[in-house]
C-alpha positions in Angstrom: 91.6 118.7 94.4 88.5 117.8 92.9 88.9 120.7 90.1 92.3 118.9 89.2 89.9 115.6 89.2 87.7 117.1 86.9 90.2 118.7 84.6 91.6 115.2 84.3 88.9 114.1 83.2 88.4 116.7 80.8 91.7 115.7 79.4 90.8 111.8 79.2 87.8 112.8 77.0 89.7 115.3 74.9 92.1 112.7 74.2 89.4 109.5 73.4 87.4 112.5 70.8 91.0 112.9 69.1 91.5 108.9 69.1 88.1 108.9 67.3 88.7 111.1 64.9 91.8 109.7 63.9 90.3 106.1 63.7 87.6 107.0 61.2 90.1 109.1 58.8 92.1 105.8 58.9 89.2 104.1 57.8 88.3 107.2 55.1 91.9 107.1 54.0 91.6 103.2 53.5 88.5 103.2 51.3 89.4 106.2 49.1 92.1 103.2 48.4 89.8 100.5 48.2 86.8 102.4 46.5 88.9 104.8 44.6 87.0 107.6 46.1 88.1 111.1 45.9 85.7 112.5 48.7 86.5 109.9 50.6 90.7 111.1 50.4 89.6 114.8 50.5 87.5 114.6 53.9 90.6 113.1 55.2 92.8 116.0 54.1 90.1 118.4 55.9 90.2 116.9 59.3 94.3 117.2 59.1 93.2 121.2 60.4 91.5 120.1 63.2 93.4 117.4 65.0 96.5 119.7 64.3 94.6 122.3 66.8 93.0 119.6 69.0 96.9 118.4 69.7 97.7 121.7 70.7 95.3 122.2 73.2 95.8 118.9 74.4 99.3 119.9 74.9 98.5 123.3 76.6 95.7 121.1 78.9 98.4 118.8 80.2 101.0 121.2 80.3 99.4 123.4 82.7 97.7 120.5 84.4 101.5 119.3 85.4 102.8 122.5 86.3 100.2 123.9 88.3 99.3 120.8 90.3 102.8 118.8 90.3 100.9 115.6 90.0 102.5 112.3 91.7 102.1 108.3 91.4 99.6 107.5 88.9 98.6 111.1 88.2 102.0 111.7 86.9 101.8 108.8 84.6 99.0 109.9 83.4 99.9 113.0 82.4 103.4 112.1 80.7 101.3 109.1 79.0 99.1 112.1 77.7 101.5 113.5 75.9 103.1 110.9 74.3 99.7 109.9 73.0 98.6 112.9 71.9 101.9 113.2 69.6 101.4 109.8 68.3 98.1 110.6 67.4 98.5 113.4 65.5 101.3 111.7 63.6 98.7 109.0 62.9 96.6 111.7 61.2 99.1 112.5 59.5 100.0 109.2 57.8 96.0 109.0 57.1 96.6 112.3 54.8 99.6 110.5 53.1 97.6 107.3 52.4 94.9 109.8 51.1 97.2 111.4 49.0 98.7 108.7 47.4 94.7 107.3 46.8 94.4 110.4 45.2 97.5 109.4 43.1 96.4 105.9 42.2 92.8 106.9 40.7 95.0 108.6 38.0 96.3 105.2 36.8 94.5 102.4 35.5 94.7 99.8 38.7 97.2 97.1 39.2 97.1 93.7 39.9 95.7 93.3 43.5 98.6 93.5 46.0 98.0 90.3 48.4 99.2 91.6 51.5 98.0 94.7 51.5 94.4 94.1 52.8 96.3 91.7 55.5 97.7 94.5 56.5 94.9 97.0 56.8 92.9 95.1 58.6 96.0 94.2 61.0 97.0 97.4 61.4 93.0 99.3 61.9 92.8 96.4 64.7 96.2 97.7 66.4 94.6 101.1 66.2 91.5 100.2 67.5 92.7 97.8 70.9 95.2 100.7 71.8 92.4 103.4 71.7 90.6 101.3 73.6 92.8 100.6 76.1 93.6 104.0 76.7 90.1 104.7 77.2 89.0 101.3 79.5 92.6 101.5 81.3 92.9 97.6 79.8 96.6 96.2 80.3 95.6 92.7 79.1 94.2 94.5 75.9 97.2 97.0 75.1 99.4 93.8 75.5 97.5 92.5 72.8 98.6 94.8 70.5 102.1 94.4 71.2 102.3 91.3 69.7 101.3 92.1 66.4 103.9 94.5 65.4 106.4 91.8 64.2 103.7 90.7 61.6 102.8 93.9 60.5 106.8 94.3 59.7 106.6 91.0 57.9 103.8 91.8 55.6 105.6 95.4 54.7 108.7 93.5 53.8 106.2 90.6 51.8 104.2 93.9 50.2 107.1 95.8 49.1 108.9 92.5 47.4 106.0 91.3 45.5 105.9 95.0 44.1 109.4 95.3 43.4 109.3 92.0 41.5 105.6 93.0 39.9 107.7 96.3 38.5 110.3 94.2 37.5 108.1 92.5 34.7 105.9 95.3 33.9 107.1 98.6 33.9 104.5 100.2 33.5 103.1 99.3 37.1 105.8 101.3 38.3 104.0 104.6 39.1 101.2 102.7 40.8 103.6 99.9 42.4 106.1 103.1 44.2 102.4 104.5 45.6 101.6 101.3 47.0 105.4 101.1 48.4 104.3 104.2 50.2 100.8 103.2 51.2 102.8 100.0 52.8 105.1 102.1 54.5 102.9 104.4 56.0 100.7 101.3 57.4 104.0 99.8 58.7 104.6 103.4 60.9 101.0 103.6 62.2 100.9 100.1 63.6 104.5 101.6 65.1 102.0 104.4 66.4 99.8 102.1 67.8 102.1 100.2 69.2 104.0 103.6 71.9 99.8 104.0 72.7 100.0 100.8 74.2 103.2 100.8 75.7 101.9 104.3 77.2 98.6 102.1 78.2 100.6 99.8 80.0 102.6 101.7 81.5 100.1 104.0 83.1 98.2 101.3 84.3 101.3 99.1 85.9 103.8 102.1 86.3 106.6 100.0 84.1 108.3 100.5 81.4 107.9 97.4 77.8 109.3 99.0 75.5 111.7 97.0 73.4 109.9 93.8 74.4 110.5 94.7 77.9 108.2 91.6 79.6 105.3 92.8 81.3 104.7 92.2 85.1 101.6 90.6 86.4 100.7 92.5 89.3 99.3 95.9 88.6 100.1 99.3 90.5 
């Protein structure tokens, strides 16, 4: 029992040094935007090697972890909450090498008029991030709830984003190349605050053993 324990633990840590290394190429991936920095974009692109591996043998960890030791109660959640996290974090990585990409795209063009939302966003979105890591790692309900609520914004300021470009091609055409890559740049801010979002509906319900998604309301009493 207490080698399970430990392996547990071993598996909590694995997943908070993925979390990390996903937040900070989400932050690269942003400022090779903002700064129009290449190394910035191609550090990004170099990490996408090793979270790729570091999902696998999170995978293999918690696979054998569940079929060796046929975990129950809060173990159990655990465990299937590990593996939905670990895929949403390597999608996460994944968007960070689009968003690098398409900075790589944008220092080939003359920039545009500054996009209003789109900072809003960013900010909004590396918060989301942030709280659900966190939550995962402190076992915080109250702070997973917290990032619940700020998916219907995040939505909002894709739509606002994408129709101020659409109307900013509209007049200019030769914004569009640099308006469709900030189209994509929107989008794939828009999925990882979706990302962030399952982390803490996994949060949650590893902690209180319930499921919120689709605005499910969360109990009060904890499990």
């Amino acid at each position: 029992m207490r080698h399970f324990s430990t392996e547990l633990g071993e598996l909590h840590a694995k997943l908070a040094e993925m979390g990390g290394l996903v937040e900070a190429n989400i932050r690269r991936s942003v400022r090779a935007l903002t700064d129009r920095d290449p190394e910035q974009a191609h550090q990004v692109m170099r990490d996408e090697e090793r979270i790729n591996q570091m999902q696998m043998d999170i995978d293999n960890l918690t696979t054998r972890l569940l079929v060796l030791n046929q975990p129950m109660a809060r173990d159990l959640r655990f465990l299937t909450a590990a593996l939905k996290i670990n895929t949403d974090l390597e999608r996460v990585g994944d968007l960070a090498v689009n968003i690098a990409r398409r900075a790589l795209t944008l220092m080939q063009s003359p920039p545009i008029r500054a996009v209003v939302d789109i900072p809003r966003m960013v900010s909004l979105v590396e918060g989301m991030l942030v709280k659900s890591l966190d939550a995962f790692v402190q076992e915080n309900a109250e702070l997973a709830q917290s990032v619940l609520v700020c998916d219907d914004e995040v939505d909002d300021l894709r739509d606002t984003a994408y129709n101020e470009l659409v109307s900013l091609m509209q007049k200019d055409s030769t914004t569009i190349p640099s308006a469709i890559a900030w189209i994509f740049v929107a989008r794939n801010l828009e999925r990882i605050a979706d990302h962030a979002t399952n982390i803490a509906e996994d949060v949650i319900f590893l902690i209180k053993g319930v499921d919120v998604r689709h605005h499910a309301p969360v109990p009060d009493s904890q499990s």
